[in-house]
Backbone and ligand atoms as CSV (ligand in chain L), in Angstrom:
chain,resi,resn,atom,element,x,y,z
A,1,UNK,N,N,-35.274,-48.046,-46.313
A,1,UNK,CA,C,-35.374,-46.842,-45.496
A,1,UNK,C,C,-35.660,-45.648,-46.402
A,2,UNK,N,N,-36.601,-44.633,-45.807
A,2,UNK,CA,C,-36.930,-43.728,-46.675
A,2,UNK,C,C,-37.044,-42.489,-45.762
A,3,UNK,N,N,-36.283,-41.175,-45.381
A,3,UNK,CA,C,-36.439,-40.065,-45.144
A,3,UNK,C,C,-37.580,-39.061,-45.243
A,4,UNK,N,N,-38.663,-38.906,-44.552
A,4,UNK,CA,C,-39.668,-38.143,-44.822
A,4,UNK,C,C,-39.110,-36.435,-44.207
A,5,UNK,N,N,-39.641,-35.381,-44.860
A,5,UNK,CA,C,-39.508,-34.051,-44.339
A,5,UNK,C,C,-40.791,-34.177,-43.367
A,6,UNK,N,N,-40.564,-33.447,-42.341
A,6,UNK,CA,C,-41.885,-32.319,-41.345
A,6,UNK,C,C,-41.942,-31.023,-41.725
A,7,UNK,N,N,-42.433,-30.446,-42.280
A,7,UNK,CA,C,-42.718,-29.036,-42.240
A,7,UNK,C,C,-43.646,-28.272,-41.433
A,8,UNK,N,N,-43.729,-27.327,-41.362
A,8,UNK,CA,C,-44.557,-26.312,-40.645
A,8,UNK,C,C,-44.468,-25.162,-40.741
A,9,UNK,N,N,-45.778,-24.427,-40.778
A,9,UNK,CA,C,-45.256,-23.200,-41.663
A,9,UNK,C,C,-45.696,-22.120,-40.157
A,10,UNK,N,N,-44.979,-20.996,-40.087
A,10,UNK,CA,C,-45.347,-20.051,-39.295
A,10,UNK,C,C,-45.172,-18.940,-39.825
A,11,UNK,N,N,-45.814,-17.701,-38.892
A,11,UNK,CA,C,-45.468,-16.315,-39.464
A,11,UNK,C,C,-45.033,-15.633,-38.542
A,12,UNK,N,N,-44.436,-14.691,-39.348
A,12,UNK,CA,C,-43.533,-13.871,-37.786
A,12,UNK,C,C,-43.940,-12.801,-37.813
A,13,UNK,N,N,-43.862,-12.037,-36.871
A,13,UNK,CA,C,-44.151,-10.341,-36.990
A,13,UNK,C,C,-43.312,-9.822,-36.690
A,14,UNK,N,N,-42.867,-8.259,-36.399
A,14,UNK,CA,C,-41.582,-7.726,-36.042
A,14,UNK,C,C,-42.005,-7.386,-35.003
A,15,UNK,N,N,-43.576,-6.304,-34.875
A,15,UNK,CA,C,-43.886,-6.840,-33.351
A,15,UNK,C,C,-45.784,-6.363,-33.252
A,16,UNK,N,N,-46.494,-6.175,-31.976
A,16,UNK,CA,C,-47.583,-6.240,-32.450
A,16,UNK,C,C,-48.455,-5.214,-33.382
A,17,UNK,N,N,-47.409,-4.626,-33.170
A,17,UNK,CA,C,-48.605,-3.449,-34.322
A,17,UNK,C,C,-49.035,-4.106,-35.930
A,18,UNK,N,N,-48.443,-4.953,-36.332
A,18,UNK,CA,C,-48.607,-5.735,-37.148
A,18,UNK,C,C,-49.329,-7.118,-37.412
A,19,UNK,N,N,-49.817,-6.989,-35.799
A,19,UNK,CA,C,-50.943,-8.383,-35.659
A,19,UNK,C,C,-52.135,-7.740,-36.257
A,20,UNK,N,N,-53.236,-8.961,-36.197
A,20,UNK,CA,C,-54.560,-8.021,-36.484
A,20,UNK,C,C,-55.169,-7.730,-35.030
A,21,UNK,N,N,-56.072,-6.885,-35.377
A,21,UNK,CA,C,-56.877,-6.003,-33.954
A,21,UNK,C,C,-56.913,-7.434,-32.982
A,22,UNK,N,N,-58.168,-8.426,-33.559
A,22,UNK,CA,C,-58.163,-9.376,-32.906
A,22,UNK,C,C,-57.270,-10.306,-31.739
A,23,UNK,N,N,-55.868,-10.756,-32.725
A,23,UNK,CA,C,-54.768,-10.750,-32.449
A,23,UNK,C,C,-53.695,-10.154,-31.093
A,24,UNK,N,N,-53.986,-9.155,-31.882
A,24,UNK,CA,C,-53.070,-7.750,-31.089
A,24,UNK,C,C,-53.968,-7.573,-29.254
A,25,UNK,N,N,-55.317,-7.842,-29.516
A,25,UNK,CA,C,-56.038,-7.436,-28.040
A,25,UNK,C,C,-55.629,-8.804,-27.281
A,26,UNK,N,N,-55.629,-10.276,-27.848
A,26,UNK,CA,C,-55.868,-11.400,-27.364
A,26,UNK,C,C,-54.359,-11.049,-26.675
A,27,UNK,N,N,-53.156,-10.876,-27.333
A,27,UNK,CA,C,-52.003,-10.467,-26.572
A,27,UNK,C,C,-51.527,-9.316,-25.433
A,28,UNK,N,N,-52.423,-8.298,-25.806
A,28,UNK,CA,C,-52.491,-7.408,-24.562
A,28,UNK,C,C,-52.892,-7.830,-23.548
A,29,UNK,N,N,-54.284,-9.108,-23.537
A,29,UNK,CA,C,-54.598,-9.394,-22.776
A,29,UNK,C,C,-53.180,-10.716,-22.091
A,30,UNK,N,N,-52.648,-11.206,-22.504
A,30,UNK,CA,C,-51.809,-12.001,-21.982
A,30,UNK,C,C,-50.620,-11.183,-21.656
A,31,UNK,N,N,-50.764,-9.607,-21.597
A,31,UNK,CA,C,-49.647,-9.199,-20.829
A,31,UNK,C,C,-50.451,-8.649,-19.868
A,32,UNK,N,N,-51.516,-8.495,-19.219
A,32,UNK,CA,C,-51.996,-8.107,-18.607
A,32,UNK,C,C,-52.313,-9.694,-17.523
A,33,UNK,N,N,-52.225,-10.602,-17.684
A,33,UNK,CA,C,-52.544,-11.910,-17.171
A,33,UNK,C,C,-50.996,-12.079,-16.790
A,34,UNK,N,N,-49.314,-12.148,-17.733
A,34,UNK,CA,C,-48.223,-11.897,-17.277
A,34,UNK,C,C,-48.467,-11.499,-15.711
A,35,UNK,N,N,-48.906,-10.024,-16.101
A,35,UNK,CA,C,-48.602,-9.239,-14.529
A,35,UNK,C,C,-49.369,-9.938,-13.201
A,36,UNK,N,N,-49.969,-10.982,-13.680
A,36,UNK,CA,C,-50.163,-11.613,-12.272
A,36,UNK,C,C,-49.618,-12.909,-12.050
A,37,UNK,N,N,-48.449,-13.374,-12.604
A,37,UNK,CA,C,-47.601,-14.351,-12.235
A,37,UNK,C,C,-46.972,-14.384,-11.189
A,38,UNK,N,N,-46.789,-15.807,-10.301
A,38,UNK,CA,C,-46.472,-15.493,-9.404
A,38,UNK,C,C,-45.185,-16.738,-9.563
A,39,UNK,N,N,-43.936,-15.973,-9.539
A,39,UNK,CA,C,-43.146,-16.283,-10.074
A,39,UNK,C,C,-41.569,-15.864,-9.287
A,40,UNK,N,N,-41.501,-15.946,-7.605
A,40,UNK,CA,C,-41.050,-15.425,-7.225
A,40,UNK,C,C,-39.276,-16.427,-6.900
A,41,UNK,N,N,-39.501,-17.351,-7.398
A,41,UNK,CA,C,-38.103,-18.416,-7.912
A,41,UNK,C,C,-37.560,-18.539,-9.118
A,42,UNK,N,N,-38.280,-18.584,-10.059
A,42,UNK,CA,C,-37.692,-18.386,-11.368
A,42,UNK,C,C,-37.504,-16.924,-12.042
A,43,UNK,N,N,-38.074,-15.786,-11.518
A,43,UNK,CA,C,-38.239,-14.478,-12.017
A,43,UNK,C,C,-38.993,-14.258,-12.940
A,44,UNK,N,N,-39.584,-15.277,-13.931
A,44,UNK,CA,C,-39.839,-15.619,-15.155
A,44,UNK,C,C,-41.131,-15.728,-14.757
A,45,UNK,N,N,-41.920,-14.769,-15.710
A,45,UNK,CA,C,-43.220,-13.964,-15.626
A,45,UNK,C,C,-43.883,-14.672,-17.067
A,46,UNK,N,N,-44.955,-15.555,-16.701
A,46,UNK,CA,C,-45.481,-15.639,-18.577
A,46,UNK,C,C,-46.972,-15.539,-18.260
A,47,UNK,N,N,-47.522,-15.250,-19.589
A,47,UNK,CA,C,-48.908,-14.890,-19.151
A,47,UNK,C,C,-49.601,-15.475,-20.544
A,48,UNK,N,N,-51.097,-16.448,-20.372
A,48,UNK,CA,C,-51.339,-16.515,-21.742
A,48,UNK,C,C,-52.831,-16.315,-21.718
A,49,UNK,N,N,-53.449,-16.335,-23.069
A,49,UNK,CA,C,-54.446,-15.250,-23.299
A,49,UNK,C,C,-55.440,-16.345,-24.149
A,50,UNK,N,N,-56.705,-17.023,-23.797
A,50,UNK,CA,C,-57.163,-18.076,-24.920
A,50,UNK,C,C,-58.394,-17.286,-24.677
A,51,UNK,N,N,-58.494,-17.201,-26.857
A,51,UNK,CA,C,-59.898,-16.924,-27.293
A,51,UNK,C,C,-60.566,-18.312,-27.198
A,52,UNK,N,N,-62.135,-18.225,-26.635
A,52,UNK,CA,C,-62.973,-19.365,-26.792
A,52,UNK,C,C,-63.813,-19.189,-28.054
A,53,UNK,N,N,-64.657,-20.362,-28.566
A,53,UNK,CA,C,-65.566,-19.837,-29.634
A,53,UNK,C,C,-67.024,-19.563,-29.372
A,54,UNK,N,N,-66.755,-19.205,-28.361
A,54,UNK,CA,C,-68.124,-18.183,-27.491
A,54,UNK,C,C,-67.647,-16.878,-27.150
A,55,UNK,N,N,-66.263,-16.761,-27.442
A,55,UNK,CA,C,-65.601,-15.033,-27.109
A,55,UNK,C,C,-65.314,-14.729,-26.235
A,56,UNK,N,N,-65.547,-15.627,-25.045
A,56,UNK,CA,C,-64.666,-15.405,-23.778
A,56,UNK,C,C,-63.213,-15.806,-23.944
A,57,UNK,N,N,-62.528,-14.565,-22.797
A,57,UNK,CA,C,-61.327,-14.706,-22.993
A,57,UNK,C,C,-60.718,-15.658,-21.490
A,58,UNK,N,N,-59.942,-16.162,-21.729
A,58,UNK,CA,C,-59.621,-17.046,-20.757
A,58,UNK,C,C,-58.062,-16.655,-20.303
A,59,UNK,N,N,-57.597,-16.352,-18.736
A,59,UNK,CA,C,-56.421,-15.820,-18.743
A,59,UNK,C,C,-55.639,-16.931,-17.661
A,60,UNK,N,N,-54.058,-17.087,-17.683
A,60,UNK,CA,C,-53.551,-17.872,-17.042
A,60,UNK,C,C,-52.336,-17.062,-16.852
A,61,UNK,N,N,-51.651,-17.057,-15.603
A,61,UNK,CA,C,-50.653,-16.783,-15.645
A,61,UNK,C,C,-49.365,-18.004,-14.810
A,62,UNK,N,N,-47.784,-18.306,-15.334
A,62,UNK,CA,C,-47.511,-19.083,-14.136
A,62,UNK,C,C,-47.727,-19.010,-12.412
A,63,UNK,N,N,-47.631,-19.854,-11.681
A,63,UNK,CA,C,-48.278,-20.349,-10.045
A,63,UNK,C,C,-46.821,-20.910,-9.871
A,64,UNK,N,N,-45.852,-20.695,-9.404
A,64,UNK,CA,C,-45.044,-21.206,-8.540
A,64,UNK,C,C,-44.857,-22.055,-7.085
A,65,UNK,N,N,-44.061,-22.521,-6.812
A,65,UNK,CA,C,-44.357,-23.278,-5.353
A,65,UNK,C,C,-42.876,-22.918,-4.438
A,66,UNK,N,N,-42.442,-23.072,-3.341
A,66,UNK,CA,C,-41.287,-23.338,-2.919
A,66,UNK,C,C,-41.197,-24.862,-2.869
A,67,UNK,N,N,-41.892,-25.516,-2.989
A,67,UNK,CA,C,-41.767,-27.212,-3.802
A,67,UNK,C,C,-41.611,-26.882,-5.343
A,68,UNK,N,N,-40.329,-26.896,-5.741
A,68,UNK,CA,C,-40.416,-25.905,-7.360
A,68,UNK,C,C,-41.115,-26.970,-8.426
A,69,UNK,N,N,-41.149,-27.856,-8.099
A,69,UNK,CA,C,-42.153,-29.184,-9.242
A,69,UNK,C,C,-43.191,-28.752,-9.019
A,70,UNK,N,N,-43.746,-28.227,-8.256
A,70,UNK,CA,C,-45.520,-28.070,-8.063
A,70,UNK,C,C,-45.848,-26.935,-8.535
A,71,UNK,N,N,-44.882,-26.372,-9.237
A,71,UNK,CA,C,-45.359,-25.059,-9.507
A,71,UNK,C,C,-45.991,-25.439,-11.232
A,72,UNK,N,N,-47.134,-24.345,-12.123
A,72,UNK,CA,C,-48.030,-24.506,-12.988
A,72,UNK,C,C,-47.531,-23.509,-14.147
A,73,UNK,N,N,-47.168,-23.734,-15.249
A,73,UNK,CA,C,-46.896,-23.254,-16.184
A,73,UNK,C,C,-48.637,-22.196,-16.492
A,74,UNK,N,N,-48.208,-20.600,-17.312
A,74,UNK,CA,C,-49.443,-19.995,-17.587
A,74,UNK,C,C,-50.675,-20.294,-18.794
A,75,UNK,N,N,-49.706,-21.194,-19.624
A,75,UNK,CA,C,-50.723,-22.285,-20.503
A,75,UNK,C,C,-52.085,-23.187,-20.221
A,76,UNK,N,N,-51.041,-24.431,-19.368
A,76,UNK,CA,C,-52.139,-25.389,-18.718
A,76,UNK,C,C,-52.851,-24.283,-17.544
A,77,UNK,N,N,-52.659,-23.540,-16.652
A,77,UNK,CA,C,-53.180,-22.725,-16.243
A,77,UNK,C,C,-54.528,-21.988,-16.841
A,78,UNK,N,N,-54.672,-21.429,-18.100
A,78,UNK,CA,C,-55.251,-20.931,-18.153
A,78,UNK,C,C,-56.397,-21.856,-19.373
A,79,UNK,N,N,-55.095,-23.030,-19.531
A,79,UNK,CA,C,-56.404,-23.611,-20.657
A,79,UNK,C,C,-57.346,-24.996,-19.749
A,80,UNK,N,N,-56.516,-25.426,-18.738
A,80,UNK,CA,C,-57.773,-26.250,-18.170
A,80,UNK,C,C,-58.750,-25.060,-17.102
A,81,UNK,N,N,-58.483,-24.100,-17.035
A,81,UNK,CA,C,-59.660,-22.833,-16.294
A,81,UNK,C,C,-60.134,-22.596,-17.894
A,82,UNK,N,N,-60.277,-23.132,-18.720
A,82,UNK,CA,C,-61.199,-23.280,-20.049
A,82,UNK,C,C,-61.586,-24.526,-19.588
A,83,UNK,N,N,-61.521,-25.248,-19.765
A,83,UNK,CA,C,-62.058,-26.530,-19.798
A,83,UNK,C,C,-63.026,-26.680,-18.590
A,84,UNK,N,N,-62.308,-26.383,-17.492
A,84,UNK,CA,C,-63.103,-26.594,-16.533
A,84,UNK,C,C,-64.298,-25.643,-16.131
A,85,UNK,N,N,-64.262,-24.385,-16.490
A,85,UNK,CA,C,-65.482,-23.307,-16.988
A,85,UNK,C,C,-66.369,-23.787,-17.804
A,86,UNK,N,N,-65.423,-23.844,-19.151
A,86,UNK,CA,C,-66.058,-24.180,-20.702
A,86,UNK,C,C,-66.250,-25.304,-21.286
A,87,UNK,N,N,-66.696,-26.480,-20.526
A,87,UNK,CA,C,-66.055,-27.768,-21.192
A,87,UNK,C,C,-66.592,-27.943,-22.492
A,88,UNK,N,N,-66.262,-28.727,-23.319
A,88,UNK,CA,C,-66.175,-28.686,-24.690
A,88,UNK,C,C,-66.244,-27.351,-25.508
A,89,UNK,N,N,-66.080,-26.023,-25.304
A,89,UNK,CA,C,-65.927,-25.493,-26.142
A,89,UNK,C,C,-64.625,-24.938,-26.607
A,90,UNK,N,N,-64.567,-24.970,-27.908
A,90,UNK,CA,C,-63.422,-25.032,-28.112
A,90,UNK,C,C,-62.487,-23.446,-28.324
A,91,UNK,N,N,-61.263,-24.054,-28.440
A,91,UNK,CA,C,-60.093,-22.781,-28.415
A,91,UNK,C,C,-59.679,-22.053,-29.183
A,92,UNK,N,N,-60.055,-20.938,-29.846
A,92,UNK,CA,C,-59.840,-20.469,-31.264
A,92,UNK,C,C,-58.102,-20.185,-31.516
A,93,UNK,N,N,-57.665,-19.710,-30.364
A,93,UNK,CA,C,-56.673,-19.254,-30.429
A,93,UNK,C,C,-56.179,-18.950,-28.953
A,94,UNK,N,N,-54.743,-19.023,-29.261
A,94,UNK,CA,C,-53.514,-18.637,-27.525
A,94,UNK,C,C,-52.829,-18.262,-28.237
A,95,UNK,N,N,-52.416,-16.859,-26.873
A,95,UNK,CA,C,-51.441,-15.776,-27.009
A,95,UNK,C,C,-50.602,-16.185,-25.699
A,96,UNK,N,N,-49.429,-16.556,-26.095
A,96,UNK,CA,C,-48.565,-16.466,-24.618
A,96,UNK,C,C,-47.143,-15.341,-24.996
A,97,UNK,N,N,-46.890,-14.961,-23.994
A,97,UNK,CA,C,-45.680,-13.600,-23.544
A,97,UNK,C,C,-45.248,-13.916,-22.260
A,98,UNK,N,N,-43.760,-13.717,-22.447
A,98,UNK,CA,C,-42.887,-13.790,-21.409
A,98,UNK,C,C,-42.032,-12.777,-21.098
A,99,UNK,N,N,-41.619,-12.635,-19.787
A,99,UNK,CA,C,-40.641,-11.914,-19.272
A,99,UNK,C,C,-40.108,-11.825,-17.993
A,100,UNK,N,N,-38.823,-11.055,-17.839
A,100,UNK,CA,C,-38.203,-11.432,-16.813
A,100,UNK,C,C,-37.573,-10.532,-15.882
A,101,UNK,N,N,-37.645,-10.663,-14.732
A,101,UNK,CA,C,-37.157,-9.514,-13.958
A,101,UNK,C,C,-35.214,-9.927,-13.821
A,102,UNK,N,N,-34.811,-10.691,-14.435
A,102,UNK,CA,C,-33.352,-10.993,-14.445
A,102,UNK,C,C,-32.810,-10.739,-15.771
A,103,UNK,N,N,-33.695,-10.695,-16.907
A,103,UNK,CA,C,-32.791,-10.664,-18.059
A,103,UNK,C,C,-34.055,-10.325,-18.893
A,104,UNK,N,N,-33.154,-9.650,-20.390
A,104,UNK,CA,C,-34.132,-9.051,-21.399
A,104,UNK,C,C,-34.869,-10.249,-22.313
A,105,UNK,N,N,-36.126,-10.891,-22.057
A,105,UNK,CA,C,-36.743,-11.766,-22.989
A,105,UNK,C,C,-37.361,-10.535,-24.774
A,106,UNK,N,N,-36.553,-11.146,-25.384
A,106,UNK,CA,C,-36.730,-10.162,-26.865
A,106,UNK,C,C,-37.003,-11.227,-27.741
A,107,UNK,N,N,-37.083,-12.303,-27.305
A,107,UNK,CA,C,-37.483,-13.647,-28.326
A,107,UNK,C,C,-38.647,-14.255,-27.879
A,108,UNK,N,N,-39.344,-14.717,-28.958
A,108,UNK,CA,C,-40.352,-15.753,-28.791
A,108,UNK,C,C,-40.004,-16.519,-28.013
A,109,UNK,N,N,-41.300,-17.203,-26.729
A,109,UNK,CA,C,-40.944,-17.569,-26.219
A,109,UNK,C,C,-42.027,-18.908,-25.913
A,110,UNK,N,N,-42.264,-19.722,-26.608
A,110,UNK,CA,C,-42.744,-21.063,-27.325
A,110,UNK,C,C,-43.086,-21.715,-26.030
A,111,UNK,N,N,-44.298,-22.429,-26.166
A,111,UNK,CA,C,-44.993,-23.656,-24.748
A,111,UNK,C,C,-43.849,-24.586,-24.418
A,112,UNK,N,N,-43.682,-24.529,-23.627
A,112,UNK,CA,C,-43.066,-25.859,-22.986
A,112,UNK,C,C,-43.590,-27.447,-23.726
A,113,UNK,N,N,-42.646,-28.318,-23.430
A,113,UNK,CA,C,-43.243,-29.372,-24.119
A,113,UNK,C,C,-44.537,-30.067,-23.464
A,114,UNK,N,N,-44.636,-30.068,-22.056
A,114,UNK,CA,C,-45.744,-30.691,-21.547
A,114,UNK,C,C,-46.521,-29.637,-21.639
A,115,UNK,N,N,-46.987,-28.639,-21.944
A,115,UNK,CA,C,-47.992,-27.991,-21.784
A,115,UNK,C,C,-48.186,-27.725,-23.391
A,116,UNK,N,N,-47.224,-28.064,-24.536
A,116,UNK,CA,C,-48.207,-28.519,-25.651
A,116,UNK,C,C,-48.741,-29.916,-25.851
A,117,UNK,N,N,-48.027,-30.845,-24.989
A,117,UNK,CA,C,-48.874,-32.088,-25.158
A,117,UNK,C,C,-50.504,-32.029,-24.626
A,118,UNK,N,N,-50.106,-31.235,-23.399
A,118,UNK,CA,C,-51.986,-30.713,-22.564
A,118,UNK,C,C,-52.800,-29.941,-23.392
A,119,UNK,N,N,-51.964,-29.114,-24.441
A,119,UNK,CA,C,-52.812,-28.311,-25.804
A,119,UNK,C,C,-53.318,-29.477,-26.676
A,120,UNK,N,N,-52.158,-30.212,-26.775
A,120,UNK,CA,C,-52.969,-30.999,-28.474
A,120,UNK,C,C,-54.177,-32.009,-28.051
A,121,UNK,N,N,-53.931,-32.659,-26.515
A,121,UNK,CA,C,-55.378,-33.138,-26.044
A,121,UNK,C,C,-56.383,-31.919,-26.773
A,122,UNK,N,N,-56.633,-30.969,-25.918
A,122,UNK,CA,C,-57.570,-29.956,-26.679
A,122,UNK,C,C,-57.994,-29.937,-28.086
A,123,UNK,N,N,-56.623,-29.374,-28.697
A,123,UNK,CA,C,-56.995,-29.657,-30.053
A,123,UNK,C,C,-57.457,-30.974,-30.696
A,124,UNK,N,N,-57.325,-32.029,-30.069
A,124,UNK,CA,C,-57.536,-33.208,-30.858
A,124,UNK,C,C,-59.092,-33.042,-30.718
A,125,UNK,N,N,-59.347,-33.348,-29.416
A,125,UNK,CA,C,-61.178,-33.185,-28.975
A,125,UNK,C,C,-62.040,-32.425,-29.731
A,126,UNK,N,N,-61.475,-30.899,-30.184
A,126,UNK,CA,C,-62.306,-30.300,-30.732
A,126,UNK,C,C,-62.268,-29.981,-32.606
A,127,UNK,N,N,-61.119,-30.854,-32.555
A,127,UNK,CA,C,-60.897,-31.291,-34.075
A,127,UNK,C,C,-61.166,-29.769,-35.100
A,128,UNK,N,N,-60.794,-28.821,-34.508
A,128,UNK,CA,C,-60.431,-27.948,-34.908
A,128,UNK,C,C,-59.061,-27.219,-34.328
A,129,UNK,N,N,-58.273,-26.563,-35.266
A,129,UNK,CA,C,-57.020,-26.308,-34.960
A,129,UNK,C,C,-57.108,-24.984,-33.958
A,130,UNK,N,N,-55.988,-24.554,-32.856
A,130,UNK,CA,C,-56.135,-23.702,-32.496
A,130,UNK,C,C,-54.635,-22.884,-32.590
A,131,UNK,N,N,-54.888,-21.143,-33.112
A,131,UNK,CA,C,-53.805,-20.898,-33.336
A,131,UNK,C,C,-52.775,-20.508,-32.588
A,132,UNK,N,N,-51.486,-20.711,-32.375
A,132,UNK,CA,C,-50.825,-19.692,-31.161
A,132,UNK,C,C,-49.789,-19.269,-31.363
A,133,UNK,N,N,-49.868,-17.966,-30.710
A,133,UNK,CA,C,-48.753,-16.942,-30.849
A,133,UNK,C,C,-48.176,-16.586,-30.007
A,134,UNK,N,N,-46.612,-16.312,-30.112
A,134,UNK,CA,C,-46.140,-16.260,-28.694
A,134,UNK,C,C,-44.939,-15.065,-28.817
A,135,UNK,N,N,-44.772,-14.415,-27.973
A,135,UNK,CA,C,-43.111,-13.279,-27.587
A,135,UNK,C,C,-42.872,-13.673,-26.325
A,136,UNK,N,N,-42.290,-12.660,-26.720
A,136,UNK,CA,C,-41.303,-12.435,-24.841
A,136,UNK,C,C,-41.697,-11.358,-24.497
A,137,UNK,N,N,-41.055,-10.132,-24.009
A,137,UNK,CA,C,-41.466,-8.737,-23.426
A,137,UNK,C,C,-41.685,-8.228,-24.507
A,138,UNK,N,N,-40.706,-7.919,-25.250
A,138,UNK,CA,C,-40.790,-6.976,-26.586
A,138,UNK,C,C,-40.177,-8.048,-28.116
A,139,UNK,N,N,-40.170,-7.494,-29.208
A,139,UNK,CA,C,-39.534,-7.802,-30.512
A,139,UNK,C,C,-40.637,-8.741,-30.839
A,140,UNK,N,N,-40.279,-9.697,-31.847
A,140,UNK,CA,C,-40.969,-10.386,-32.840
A,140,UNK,C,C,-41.930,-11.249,-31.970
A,141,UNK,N,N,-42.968,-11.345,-33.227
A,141,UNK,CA,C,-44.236,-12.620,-32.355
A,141,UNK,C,C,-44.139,-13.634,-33.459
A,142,UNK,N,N,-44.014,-15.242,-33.208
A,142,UNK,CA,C,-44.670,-16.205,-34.130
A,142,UNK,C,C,-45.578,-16.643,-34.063
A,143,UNK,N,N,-46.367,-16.898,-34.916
A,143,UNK,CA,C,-48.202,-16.907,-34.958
A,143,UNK,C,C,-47.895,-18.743,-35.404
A,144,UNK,N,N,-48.214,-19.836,-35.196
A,144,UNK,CA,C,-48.524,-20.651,-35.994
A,144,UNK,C,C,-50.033,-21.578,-36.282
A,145,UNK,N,N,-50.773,-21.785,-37.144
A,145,UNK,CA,C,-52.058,-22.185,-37.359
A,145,UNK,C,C,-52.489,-22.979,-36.800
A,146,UNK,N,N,-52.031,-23.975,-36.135
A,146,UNK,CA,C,-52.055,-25.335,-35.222
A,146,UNK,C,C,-51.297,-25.481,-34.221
A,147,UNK,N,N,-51.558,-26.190,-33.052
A,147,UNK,CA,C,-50.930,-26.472,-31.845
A,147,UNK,C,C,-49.923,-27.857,-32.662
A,148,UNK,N,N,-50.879,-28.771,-33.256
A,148,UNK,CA,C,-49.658,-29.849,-33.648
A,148,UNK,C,C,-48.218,-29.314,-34.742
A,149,UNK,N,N,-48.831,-28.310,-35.526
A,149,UNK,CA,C,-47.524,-27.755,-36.017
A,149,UNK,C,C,-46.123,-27.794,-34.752
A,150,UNK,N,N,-46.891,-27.606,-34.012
A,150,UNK,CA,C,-45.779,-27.065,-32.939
A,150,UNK,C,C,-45.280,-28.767,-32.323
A,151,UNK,N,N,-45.612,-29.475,-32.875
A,151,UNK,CA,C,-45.799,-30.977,-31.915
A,151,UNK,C,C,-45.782,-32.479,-32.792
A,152,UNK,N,N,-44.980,-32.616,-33.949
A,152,UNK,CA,C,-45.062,-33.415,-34.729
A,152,UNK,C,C,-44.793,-34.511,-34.162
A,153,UNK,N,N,-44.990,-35.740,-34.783
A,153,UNK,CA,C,-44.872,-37.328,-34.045
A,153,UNK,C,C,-45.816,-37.347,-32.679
A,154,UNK,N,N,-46.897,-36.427,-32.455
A,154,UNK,CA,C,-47.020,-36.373,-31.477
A,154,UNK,C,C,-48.110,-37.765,-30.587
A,155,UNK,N,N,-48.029,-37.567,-29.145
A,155,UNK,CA,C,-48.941,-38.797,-28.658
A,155,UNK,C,C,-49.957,-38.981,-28.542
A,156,UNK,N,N,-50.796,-39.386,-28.640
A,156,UNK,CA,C,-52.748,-39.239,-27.753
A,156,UNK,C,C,-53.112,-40.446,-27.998
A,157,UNK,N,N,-54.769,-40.342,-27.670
A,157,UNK,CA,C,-55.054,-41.395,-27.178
A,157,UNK,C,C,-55.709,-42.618,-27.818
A,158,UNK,N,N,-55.472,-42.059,-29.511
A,158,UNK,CA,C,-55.490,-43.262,-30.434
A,158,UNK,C,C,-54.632,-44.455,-30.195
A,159,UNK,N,N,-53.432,-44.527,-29.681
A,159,UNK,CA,C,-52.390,-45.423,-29.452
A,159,UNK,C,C,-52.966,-46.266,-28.048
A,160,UNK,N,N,-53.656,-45.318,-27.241
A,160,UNK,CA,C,-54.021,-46.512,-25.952
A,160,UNK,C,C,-55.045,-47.532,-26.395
L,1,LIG,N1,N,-43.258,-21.413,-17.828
L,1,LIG,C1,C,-44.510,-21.207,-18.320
L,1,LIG,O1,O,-45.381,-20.636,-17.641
L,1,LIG,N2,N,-44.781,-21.645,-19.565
L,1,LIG,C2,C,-43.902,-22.305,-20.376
L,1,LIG,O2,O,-44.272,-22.757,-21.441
L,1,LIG,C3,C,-42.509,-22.430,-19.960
L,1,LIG,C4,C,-42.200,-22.070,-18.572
L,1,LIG,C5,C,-42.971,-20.983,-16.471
L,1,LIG,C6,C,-42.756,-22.125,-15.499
L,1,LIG,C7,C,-41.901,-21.462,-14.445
L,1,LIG,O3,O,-42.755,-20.838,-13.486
L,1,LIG,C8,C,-41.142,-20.394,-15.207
L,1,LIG,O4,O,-41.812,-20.214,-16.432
L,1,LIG,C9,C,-39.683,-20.742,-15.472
L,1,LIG,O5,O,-39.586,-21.976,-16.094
């Protein structure tokens, strides 16, 4: 038996004035995509923001249901309305932001696990990494260089 480390490296910011321009707009734009969540069971507002490598910006926000399983996280939301617009082109980068009309979100606030498994499909296809950064309403952002950073051991469709 032999113990391997995972690492992954990320960066943090304290908050966006410290992103770059690029950066900093791709996230305005995912608070501006936030404000159209429709999110009227969980309170919980997220909004995310994908650069394409044609420069369109692609916006998603969560879709709720009163069937609360049917409701759509603002990730897969806004990255298969890439795919299905843009097919094969790929994702330079996602900005997701959260917040809440019940409580103060001041922390990063990281993809859900099924909606980074629906990212690393992406990333695998276009075999280029895509970066993502994420908050809450206000305070720090983590930027990391890859979706699989975020997703080690992960599954696809080499194994089928
Ligand atoms: N939500 C997202 O939109 N993205 C995530 O990565 C985590 C959770 C949404 C789903 C639901 O509408 C609300 O946040 C509360 O879970």
């Amino acid at each position: 038996m032999k113990k391997i480390e995972i690492t992954a490296l990320a960066s943090v910011f304290n908050d966006v004035s410290e992103l770059s321009l690029e950066d900093r707009n791709l996230m305005t734009k995912a608070v501006e995509a936030r404000a159209k969540a429709y999110a009227p069971y969980s309170k919980f507002s997220v909004g995310a923001a994908l650069l394409l490598e044609n420069n369109q910006i692609i916006l998603g926000s969560n879709q709720e249901s009163a069937a609360y399983p049917s409701g759509m996280c603002a990730e897969r939301v806004a990255v298969w309305k890439a795919g299905s617009e843009f097919p094969g082109v790929a994702i330079t980068k996602l900005a997701i932001t959260a917040s809440s009309t019940e409580t103060r979100v001041d922390k990063p606030v990281g993809p859900c696990g099924a909606c980074r498994q629906t990212l690393s499909e992406y990333e695998m296809n276009q075999k280029k990494p895509m970066e993502i950064l994420f908050m809450g309403e206000t305070g720090k952002i983590i930027k990391t260089e890859s979706l699989l950073s975020l997703l080690p051991f992960s599954f696809d469709s080499s194994f089928l």
